[in-house]
C-alpha positions, 0 to 999 in steps of 0.5 A: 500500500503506498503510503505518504510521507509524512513530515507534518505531525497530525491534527487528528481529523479528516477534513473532508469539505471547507467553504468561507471561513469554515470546514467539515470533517468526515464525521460532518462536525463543523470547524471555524478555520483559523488555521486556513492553511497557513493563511493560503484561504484568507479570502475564503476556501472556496471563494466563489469567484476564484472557483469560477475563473478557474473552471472557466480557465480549465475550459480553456488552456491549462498548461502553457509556459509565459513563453507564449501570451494568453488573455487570462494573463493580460486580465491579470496584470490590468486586475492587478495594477491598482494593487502593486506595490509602489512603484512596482509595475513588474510582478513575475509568477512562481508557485510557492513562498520559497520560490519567490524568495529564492528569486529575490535573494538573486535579484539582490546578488545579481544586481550589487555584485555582492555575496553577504546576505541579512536576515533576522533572529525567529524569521521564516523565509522558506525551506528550500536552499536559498531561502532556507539560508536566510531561516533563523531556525536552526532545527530547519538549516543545520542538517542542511548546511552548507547552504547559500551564504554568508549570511548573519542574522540580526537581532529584530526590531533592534536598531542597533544591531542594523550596524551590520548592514555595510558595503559588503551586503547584498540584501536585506531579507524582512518580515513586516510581522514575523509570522513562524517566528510568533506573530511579531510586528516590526516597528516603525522605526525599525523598517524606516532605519533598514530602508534607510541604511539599505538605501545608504549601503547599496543594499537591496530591502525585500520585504518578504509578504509571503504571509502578511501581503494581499490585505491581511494586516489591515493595507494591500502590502503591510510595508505600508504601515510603514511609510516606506518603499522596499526594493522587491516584494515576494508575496504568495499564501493568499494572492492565489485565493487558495490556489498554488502561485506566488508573486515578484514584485519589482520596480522598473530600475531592477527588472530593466536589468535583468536578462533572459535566463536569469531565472525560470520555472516551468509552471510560473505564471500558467494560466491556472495561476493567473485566473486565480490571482486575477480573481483574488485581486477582483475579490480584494477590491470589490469586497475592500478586504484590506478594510475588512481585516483592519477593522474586524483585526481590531476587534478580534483583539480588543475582544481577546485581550479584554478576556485573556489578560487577566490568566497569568500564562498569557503574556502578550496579544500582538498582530497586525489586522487578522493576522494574530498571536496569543503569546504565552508563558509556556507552550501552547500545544495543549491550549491549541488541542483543547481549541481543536477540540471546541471545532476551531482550528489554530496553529502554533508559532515560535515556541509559545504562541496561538496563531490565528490566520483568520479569512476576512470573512469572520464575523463576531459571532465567529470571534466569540466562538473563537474567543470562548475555545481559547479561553477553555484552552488556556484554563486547561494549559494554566490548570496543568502548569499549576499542578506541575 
């Protein structure tokens, strides 16, 4: 019998139907997903307006390489270009995360000619080798090594520790909100101060949205909590609205010097990819998701922060938009199972955070619902901490 590798622990539970911000199991037991699969189903599993553009598509052409031009792409690029980010007009197609970091971290070296390679402490950018090199974890790069380098890893958040950044620097590699790392917002002055000394050194500034890009803080890009203008943007998880594709963002003075070869894939920019993107870009103007994260963001966590500070193992509720974290003094796998339990799904983050990934489309209903699970979840982990 053939059998799957497994290198992800079990949840347990069989999903066997999602749609919005909800799943089922084999058993019919209904699920509010904050988990959504890293955040890939912000806009909703299932969105029906993706579904559409991709059957359509499927009745179309399926596989064709960006050799050849297609209208589904053209679509994309016009349903797009009010949400590039600045300055930006140039976007290439992957299909995951790690590839669109992978590409940026070339970009960097091919452009300043140089080899050294910046990155921060608890950041997430992937786990293939290029971007694996640039993840802080070392449970994840050690068995791996050698991989690509040099690279050194900065204290985030610390404005000291930019003093790294010099001529010998090809790129500096950000999370806006480290998201693996445990739900951690940049400061402002924090990515002011990488813009700035990036700009200063000669170095690029990729802003890494994998996660936090297409609405889910509360802005289309989270760079622009932050008044500034990065160099690339690698954005994936929801810009595809469940679909596999990822995104490069670039503006006209790198893209102009890059050439034929400089990077490929074989099923970047398919025309699957570009009916989903096209679809979550309609979705994303139409249904003002960027708006719709800030203001249900601020009030899923005015809710729990009223309700959870007062337990003693709750340290901090942190987030941007509907991107959330619930840190605790302790690990939170017993809190997550107990939540798992009361039909809401979570996912860890760092070593002591409950992360949310909600879809923007959440309603309050679902927040209690969420709410009273995490409660019952934490009671249970500060009631086994206290009897140990």
């Amino acid at each position: 019998m053939m059998k799957y590798l497994e290198l992800y622990k079990g949840r347990g539970i069989t999903i066997s139907n999602a749609k919005n911000q909800y799943a089922w199991d084999k058993d019919g037991n209904k699920y509010l997903d904050l988990h959504a699969g890293y955040g890939v189903a912000f806009l909703g599993h299932r969105n029906q307006k993706v579904v559409d553009y991709l059957k359509k598509q499927l009745d179309e052409v399926m596989a064709l390489t960006t050799a050849f031009d297609t209208p589904i792409r053209e679509e994309m690029l016009k349903e797009l270009d009010p949400l590039k980010p600045d300055d930006m007009p140039f976007v290439f197609l992957l299909n995951s995360g790690t590839e669109a970091v992978e590409f940026s971290l070339k970009i960097a070296k091919k452009l300043t000619k140089r080899k050294k390679l910046i990155a921060f402490k608890n950041s997430f950018h992937g786990r293939t080798a290029g971007s694996l090199s640039v993840t802080w974890n070392k449970k994840y790069r050690e068995p791996f090594e050698p991989l690509v380098g040099p690279v050194e890893f900065l204290d985030y958040n610390s404005l000291d520790s930019l003093k790294a950044v010099n001529e010998e620097v090809a790129a500096v590699i950000v999370e806006p909100v480290q998201g693996e790392g445990g739900v951690i917002p940049a400061d402002h002055e924090f990515m002011k101060a990488i813009r700035e000394i990036t700009m200063e050194k000669g170095a690029l500034m990729i802003v890494d949205e994998v996660q936090t890009g297409f609405g889910r803080t509360g802005k289309v890009w989270a760079y622009q909590h932050y008044g500034i203008v990065p160099d690339v943007v690698a954005s994936a998880k929801a810009i595809g609205g469940g679909f596999p594709v990822s995104a490069v963002f670039l503006p006209n003075w790198i893209a102009e010097k890059l050439e034929e070869g400089d990077h490929g894939t074989t099923y970047g920019g398919n025309p699957l990819a570009a009916a989903a993107v096209t679809a979550a870009a309609k979705v994303l103007k139409e249904d003002s998701v960027p708006e719709q994260a800030a203001t249900k963001g601020d009030m899923f966590i005015k809710m729990l922060s009223e309700e959870l500070e007062q337990y003693k193992i709750v340290r901090e509720i942190r987030g941007k938009g509907l991107m959330i974290g619930i840190d605790l003094r302790v690990n939170p796998g017993l809190a997550i199972k107990v939540i798992q339990d009361e039909k809401v799904l979570s996912l860890k983050a760092g070593l002591t955070t409950i992360r949310f990934l909600s879809p923007y489309l959440i309603t309050k209903e679902d927040m209690e619902w969420a709410l009273d699970a995490t409660r019952k979840g934490i009671i249970a982990t500060e009631s086994k901490t206290n009897s140990s």
